[in-house]
mmJSON file of the N, C-alpha and C atoms, coordinates in Angstrom:
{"data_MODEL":{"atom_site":{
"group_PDB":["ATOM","ATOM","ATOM","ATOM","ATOM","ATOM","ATOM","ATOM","ATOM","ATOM","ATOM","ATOM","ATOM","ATOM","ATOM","ATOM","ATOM","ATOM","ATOM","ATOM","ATOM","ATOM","ATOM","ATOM","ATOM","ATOM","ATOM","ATOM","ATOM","ATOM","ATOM","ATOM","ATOM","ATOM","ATOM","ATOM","ATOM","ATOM","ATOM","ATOM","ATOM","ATOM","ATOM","ATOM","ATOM","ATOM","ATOM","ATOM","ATOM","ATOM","ATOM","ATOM","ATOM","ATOM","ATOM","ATOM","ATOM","ATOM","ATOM","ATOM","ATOM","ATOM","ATOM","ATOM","ATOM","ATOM","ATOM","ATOM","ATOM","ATOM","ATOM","ATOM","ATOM","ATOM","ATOM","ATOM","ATOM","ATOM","ATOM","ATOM","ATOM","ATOM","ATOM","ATOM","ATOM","ATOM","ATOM","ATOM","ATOM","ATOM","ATOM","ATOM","ATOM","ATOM","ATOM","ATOM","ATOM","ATOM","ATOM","ATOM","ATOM","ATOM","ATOM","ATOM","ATOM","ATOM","ATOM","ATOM","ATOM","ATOM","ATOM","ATOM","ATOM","ATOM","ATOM","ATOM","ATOM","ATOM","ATOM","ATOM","ATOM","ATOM","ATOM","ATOM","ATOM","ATOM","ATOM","ATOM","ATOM","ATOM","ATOM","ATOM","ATOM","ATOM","ATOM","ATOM","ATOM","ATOM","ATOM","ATOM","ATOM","ATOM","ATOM","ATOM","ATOM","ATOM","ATOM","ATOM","ATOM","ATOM","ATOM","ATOM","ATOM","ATOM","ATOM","ATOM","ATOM","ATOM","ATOM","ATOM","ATOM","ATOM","ATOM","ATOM","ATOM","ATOM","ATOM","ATOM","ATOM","ATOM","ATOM","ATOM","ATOM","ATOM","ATOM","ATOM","ATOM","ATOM","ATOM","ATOM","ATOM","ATOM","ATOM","ATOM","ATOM","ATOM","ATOM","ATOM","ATOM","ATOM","ATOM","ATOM","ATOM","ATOM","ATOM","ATOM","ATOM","ATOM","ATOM","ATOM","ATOM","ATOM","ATOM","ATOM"],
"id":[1,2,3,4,5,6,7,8,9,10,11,12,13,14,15,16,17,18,19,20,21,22,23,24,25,26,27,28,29,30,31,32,33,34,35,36,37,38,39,40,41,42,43,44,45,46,47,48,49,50,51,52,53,54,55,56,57,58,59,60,61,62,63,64,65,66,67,68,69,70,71,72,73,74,75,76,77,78,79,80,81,82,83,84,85,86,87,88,89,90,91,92,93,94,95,96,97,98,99,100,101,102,103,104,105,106,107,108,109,110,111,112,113,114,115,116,117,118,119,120,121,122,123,124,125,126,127,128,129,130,131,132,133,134,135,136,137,138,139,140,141,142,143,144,145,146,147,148,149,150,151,152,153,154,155,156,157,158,159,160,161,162,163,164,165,166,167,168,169,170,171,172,173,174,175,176,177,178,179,180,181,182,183,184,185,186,187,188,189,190,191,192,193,194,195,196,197,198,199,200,201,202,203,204],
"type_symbol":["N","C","C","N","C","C","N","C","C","N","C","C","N","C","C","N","C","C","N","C","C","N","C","C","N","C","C","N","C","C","N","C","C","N","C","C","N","C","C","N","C","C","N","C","C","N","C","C","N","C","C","N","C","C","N","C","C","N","C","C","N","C","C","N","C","C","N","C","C","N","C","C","N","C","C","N","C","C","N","C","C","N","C","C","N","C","C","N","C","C","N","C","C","N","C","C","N","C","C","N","C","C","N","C","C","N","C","C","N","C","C","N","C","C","N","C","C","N","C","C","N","C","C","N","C","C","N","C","C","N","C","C","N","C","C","N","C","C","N","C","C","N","C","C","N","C","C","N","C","C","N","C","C","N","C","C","N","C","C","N","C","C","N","C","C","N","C","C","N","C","C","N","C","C","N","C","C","N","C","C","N","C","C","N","C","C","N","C","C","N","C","C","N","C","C","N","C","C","N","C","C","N","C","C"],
"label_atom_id":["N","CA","C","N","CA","C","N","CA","C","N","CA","C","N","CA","C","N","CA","C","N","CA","C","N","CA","C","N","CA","C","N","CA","C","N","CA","C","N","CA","C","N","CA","C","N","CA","C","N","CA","C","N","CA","C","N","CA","C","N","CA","C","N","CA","C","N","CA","C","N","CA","C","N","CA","C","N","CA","C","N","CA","C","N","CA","C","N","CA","C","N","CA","C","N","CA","C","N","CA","C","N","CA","C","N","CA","C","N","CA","C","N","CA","C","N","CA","C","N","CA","C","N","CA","C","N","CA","C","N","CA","C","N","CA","C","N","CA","C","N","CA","C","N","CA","C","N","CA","C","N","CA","C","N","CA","C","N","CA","C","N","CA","C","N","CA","C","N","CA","C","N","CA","C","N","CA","C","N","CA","C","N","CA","C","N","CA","C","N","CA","C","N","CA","C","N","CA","C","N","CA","C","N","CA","C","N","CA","C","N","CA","C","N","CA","C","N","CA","C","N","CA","C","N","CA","C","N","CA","C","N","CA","C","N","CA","C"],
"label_alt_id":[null,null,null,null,null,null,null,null,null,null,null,null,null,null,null,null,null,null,null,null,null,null,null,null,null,null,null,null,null,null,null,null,null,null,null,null,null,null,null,null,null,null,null,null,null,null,null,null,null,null,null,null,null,null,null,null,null,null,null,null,null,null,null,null,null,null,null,null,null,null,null,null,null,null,null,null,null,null,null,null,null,null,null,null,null,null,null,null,null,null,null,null,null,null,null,null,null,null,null,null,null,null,null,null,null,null,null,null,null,null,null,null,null,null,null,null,null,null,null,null,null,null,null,null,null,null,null,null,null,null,null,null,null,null,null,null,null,null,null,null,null,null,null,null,null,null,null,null,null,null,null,null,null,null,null,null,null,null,null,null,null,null,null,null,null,null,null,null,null,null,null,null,null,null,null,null,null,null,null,null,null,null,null,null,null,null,null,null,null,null,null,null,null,null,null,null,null,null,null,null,null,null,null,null],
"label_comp_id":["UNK","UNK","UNK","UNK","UNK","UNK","UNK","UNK","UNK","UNK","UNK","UNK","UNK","UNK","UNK","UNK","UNK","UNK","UNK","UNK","UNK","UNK","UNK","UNK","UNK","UNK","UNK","UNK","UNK","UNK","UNK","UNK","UNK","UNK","UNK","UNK","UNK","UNK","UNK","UNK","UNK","UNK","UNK","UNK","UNK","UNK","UNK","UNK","UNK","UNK","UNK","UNK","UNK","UNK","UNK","UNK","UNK","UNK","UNK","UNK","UNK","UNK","UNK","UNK","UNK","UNK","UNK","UNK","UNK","UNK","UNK","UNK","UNK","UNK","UNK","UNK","UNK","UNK","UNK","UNK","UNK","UNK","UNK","UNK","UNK","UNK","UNK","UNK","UNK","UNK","UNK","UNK","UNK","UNK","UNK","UNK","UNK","UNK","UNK","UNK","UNK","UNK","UNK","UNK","UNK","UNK","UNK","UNK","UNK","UNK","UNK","UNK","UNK","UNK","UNK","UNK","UNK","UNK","UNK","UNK","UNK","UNK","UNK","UNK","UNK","UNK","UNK","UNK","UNK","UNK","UNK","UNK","UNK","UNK","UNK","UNK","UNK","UNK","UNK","UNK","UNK","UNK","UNK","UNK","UNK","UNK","UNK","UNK","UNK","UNK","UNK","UNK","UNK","UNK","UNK","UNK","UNK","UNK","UNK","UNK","UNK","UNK","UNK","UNK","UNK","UNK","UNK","UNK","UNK","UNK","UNK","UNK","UNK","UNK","UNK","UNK","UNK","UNK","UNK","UNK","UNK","UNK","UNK","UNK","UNK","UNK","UNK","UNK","UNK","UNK","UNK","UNK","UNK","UNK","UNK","UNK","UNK","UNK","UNK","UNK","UNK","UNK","UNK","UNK"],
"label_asym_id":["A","A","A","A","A","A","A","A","A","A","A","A","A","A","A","A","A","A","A","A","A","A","A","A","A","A","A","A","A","A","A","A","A","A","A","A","A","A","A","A","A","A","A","A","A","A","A","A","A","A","A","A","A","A","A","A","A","A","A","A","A","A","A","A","A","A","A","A","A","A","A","A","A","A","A","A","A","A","A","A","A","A","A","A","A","A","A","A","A","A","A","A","A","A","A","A","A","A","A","A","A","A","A","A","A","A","A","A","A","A","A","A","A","A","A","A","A","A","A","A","A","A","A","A","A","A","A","A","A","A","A","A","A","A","A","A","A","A","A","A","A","A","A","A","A","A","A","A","A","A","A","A","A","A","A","A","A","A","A","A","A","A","A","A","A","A","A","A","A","A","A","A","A","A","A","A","A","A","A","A","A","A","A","A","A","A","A","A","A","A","A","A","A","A","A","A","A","A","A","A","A","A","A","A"],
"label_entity_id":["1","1","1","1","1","1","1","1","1","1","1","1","1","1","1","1","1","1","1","1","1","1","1","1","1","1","1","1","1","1","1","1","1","1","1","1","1","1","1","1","1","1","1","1","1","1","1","1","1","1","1","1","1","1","1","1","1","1","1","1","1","1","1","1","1","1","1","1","1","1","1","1","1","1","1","1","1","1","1","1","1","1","1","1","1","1","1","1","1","1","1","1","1","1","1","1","1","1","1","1","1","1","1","1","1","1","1","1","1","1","1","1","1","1","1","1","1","1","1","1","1","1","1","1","1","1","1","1","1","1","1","1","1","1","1","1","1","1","1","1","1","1","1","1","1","1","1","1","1","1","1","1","1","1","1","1","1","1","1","1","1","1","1","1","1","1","1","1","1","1","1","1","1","1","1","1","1","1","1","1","1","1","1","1","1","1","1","1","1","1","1","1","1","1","1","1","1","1","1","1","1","1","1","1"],
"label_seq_id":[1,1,1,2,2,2,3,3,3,4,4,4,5,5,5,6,6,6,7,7,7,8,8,8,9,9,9,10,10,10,11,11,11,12,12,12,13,13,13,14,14,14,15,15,15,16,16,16,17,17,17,18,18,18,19,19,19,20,20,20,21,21,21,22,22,22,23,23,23,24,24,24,25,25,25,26,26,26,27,27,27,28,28,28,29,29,29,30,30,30,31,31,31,32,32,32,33,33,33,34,34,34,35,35,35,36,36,36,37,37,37,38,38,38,39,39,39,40,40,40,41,41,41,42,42,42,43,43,43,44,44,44,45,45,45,46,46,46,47,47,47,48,48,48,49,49,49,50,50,50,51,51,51,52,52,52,53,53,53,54,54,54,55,55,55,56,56,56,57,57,57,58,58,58,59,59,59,60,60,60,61,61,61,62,62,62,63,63,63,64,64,64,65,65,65,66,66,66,67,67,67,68,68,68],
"pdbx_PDB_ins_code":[null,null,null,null,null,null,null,null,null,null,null,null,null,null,null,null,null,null,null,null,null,null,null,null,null,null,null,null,null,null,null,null,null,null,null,null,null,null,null,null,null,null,null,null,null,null,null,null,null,null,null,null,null,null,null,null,null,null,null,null,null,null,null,null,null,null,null,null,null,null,null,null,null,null,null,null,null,null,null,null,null,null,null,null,null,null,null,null,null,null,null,null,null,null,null,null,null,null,null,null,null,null,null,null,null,null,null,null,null,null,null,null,null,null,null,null,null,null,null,null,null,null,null,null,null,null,null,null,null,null,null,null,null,null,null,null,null,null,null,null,null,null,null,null,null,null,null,null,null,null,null,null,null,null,null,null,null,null,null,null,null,null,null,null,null,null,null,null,null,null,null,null,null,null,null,null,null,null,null,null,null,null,null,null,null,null,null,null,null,null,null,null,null,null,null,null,null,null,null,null,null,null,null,null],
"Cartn_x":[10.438,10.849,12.376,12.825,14.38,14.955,15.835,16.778,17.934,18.08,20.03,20.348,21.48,21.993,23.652,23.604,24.445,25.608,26.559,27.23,27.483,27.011,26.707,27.778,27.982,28.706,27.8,26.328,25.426,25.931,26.465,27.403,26.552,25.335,24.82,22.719,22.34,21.022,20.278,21.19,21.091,20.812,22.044,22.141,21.116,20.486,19.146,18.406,18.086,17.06,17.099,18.112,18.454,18.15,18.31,18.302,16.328,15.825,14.346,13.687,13.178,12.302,12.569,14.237,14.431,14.301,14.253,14.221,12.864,12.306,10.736,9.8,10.741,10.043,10.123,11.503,12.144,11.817,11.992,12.152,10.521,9.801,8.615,8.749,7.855,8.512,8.136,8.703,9.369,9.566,10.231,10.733,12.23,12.555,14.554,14.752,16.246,16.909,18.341,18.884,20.026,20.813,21.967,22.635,23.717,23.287,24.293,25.44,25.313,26.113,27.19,27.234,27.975,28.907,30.253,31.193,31.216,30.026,30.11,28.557,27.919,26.931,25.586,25.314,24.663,23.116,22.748,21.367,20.333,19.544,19.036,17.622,17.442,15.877,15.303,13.996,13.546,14.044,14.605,15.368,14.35,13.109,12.649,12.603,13.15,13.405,15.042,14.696,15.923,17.239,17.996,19.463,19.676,19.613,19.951,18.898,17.724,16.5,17.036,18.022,18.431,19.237,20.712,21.461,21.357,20.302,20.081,19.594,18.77,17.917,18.952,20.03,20.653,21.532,22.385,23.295,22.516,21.29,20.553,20.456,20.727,20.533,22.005,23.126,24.455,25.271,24.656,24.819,25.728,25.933,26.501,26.332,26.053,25.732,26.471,26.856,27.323,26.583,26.667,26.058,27.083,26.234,27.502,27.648],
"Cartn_y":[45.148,44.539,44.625,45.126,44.917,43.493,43.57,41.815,41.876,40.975,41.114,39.621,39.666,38.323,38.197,36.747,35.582,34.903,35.179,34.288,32.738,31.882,30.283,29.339,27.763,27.133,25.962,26.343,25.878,25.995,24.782,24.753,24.345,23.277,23.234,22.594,22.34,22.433,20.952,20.394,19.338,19.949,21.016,21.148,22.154,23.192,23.71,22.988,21.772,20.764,20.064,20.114,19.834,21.327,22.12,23.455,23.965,23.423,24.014,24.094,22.975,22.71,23.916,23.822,24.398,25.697,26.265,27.714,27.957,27.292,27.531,27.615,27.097,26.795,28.683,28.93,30.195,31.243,31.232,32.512,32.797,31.264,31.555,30.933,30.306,29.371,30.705,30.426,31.989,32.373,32.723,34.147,34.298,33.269,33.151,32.925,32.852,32.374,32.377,31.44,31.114,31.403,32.334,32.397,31.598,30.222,29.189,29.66,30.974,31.647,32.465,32.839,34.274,33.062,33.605,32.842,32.537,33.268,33.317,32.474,32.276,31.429,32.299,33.291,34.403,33.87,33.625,33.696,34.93,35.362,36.695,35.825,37.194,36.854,38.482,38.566,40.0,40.147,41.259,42.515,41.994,41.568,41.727,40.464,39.547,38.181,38.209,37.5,37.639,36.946,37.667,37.246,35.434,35.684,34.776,33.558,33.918,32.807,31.778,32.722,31.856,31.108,31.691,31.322,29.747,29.77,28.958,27.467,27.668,27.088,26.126,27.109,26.368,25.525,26.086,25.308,23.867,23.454,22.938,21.69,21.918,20.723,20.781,21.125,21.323,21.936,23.059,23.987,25.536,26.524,27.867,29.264,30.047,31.896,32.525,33.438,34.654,36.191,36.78,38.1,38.702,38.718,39.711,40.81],
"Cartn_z":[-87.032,-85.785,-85.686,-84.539,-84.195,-83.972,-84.359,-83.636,-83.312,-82.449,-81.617,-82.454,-82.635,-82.713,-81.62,-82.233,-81.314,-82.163,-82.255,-82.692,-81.857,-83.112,-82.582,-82.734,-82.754,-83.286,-83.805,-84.358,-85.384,-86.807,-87.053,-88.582,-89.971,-89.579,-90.669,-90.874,-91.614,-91.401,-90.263,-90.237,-89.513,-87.94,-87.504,-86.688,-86.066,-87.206,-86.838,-86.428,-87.291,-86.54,-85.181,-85.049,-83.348,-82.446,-82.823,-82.031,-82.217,-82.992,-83.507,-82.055,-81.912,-80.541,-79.684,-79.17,-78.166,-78.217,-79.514,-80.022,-79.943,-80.495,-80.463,-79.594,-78.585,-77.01,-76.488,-76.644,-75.769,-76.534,-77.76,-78.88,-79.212,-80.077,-80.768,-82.164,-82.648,-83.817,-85.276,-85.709,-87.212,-86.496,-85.422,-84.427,-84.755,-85.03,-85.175,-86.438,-86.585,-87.814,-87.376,-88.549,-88.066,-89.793,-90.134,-90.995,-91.236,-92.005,-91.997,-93.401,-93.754,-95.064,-94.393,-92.99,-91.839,-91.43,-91.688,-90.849,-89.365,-88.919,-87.333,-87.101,-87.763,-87.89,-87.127,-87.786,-86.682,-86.52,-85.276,-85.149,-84.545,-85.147,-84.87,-84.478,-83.547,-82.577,-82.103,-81.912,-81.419,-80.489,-80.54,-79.75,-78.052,-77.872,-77.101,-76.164,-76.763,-76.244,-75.303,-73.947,-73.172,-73.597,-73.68,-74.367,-73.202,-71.694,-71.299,-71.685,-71.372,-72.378,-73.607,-74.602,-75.791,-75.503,-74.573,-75.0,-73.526,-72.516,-71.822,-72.615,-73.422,-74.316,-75.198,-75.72,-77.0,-76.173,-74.851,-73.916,-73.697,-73.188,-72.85,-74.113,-75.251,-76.379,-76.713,-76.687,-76.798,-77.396,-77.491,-78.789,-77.54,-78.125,-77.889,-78.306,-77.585,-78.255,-77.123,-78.17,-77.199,-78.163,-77.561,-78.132,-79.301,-80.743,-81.612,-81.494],
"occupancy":[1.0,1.0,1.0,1.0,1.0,1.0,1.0,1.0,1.0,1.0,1.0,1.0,1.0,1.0,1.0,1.0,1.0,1.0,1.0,1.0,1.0,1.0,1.0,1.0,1.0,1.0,1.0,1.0,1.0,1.0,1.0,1.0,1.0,1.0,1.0,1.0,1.0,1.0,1.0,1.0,1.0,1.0,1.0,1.0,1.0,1.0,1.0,1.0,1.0,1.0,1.0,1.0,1.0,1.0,1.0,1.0,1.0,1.0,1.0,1.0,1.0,1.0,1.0,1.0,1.0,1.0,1.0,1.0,1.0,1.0,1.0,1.0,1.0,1.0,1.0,1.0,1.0,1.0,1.0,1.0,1.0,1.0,1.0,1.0,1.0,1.0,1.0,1.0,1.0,1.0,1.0,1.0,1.0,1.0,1.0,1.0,1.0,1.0,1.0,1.0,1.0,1.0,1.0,1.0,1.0,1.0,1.0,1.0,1.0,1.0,1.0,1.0,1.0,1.0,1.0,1.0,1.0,1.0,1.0,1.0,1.0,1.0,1.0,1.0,1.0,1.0,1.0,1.0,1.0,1.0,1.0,1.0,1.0,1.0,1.0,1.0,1.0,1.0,1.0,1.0,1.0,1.0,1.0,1.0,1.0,1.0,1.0,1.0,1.0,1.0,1.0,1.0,1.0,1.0,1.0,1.0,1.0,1.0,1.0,1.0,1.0,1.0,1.0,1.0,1.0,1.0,1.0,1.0,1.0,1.0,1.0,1.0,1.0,1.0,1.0,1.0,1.0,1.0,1.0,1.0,1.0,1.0,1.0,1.0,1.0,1.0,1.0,1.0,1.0,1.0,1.0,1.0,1.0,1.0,1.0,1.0,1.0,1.0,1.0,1.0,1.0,1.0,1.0,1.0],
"B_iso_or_equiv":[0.0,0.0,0.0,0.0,0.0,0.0,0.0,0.0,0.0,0.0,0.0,0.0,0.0,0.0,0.0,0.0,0.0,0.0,0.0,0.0,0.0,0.0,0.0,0.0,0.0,0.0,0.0,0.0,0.0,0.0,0.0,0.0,0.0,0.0,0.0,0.0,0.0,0.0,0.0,0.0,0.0,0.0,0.0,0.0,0.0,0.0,0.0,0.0,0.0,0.0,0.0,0.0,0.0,0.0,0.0,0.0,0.0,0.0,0.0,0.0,0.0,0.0,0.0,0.0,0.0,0.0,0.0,0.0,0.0,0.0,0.0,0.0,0.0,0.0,0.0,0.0,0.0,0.0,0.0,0.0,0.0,0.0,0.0,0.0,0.0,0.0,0.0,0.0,0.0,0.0,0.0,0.0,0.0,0.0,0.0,0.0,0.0,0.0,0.0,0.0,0.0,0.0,0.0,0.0,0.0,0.0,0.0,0.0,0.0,0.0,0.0,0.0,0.0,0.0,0.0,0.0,0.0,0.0,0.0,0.0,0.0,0.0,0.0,0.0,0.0,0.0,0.0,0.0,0.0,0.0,0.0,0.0,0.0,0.0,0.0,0.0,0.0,0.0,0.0,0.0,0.0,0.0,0.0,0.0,0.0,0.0,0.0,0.0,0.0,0.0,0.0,0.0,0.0,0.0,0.0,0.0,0.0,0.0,0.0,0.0,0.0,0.0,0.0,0.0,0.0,0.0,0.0,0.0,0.0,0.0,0.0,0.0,0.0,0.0,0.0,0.0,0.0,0.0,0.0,0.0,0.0,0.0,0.0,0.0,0.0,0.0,0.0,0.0,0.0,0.0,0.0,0.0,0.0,0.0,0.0,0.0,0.0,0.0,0.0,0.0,0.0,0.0,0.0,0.0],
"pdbx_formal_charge":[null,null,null,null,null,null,null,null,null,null,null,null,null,null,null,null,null,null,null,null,null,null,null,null,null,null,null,null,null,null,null,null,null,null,null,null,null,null,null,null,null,null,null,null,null,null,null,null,null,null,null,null,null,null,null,null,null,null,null,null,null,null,null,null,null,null,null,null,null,null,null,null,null,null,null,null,null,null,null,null,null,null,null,null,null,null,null,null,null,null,null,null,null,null,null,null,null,null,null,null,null,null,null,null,null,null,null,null,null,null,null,null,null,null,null,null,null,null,null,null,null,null,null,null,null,null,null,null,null,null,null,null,null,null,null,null,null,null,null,null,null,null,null,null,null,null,null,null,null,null,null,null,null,null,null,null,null,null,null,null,null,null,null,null,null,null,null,null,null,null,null,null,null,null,null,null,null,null,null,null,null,null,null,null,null,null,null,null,null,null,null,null,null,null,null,null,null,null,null,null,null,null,null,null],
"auth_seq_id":[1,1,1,2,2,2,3,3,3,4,4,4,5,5,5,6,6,6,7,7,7,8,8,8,9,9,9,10,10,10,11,11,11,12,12,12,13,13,13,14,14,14,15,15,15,16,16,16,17,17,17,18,18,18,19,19,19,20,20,20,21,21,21,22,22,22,23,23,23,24,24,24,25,25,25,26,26,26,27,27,27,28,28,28,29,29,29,30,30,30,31,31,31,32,32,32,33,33,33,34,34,34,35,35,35,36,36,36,37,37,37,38,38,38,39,39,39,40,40,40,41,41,41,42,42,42,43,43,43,44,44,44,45,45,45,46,46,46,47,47,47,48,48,48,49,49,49,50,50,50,51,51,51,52,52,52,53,53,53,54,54,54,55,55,55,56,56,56,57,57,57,58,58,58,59,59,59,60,60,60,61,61,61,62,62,62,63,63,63,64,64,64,65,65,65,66,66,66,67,67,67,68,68,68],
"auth_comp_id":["UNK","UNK","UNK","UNK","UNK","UNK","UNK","UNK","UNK","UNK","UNK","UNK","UNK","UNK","UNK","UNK","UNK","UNK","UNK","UNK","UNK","UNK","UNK","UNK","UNK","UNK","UNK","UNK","UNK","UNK","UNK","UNK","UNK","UNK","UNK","UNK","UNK","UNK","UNK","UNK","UNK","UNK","UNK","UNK","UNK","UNK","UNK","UNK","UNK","UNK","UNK","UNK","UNK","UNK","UNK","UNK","UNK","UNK","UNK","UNK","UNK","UNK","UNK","UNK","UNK","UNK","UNK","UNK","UNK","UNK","UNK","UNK","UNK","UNK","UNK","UNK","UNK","UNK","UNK","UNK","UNK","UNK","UNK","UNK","UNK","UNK","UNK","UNK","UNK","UNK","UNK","UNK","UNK","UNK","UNK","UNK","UNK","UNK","UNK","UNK","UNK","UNK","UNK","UNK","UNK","UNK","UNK","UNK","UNK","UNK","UNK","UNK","UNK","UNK","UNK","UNK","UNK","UNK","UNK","UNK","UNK","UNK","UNK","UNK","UNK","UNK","UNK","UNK","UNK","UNK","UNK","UNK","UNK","UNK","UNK","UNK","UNK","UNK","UNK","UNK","UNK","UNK","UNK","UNK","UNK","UNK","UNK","UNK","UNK","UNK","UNK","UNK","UNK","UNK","UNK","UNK","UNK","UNK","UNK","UNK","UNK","UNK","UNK","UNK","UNK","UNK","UNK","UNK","UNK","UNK","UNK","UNK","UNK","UNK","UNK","UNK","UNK","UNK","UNK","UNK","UNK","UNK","UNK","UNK","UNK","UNK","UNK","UNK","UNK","UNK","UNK","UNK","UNK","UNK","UNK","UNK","UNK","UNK","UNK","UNK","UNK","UNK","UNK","UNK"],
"auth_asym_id":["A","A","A","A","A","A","A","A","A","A","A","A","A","A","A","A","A","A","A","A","A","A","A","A","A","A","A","A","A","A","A","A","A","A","A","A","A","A","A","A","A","A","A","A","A","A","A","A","A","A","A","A","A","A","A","A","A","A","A","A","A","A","A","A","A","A","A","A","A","A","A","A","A","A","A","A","A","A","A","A","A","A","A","A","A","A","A","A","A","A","A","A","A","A","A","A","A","A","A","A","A","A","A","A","A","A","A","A","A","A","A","A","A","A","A","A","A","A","A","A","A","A","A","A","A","A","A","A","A","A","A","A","A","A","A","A","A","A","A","A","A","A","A","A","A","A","A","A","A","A","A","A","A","A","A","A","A","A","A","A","A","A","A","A","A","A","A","A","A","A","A","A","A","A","A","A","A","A","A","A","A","A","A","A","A","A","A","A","A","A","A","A","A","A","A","A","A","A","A","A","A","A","A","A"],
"auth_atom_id":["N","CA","C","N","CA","C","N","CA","C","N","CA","C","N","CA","C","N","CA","C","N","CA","C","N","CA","C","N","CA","C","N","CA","C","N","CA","C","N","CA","C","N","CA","C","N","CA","C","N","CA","C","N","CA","C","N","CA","C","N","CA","C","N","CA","C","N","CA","C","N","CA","C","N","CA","C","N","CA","C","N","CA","C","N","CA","C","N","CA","C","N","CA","C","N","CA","C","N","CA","C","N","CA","C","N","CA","C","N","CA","C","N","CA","C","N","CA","C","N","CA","C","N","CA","C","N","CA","C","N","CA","C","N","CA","C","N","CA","C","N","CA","C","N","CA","C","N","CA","C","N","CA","C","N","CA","C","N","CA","C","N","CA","C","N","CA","C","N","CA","C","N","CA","C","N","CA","C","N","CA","C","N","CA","C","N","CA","C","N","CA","C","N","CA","C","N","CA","C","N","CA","C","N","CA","C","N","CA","C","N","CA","C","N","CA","C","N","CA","C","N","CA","C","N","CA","C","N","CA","C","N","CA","C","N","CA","C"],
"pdbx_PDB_model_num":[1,1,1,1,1,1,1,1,1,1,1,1,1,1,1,1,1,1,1,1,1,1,1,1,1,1,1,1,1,1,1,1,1,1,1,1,1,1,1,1,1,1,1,1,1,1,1,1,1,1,1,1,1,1,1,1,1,1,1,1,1,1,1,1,1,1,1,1,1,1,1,1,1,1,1,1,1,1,1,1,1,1,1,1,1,1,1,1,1,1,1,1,1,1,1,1,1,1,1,1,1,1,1,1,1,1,1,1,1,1,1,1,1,1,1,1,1,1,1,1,1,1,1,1,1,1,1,1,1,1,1,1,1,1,1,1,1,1,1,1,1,1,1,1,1,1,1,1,1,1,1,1,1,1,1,1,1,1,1,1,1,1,1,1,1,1,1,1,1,1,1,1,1,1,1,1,1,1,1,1,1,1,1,1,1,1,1,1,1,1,1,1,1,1,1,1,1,1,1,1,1,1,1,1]
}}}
């Protein structure tokens, strides 16, 4: 499977748990991940999921993506 990612300002596992729901709603639950080890905090999702979908989703609980 292909994936795009997002650089986030999701800093730590707490803050996944705030972002889950909303990811799971838009993305698909195991569909994402979030690299809390990448200085840029990268979250990757299938290539086939709409870039604006995510980054609507994460705005929406108070979070941020932009495309890496």
């Amino acid at each position: 499977m292909t994936y795009k990612q997002f650089k986030t300002n999701i800093k730590c596992a707490a803050c996944v748990e705030k972002v889950r729901s909303a990811l799971d709603s838009s993305v698909g639950q195991d569909q994402w991940s979030v690299d809390l080890q990448s200085p840029a905090r990268l979250l990757s999702i299938p290539e086939t999921v709409a870039s604006a979908q995510v980054v609507s989703a994460l705005e929406a609980v108070g979070y941020q993506a932009e495309p890496f």
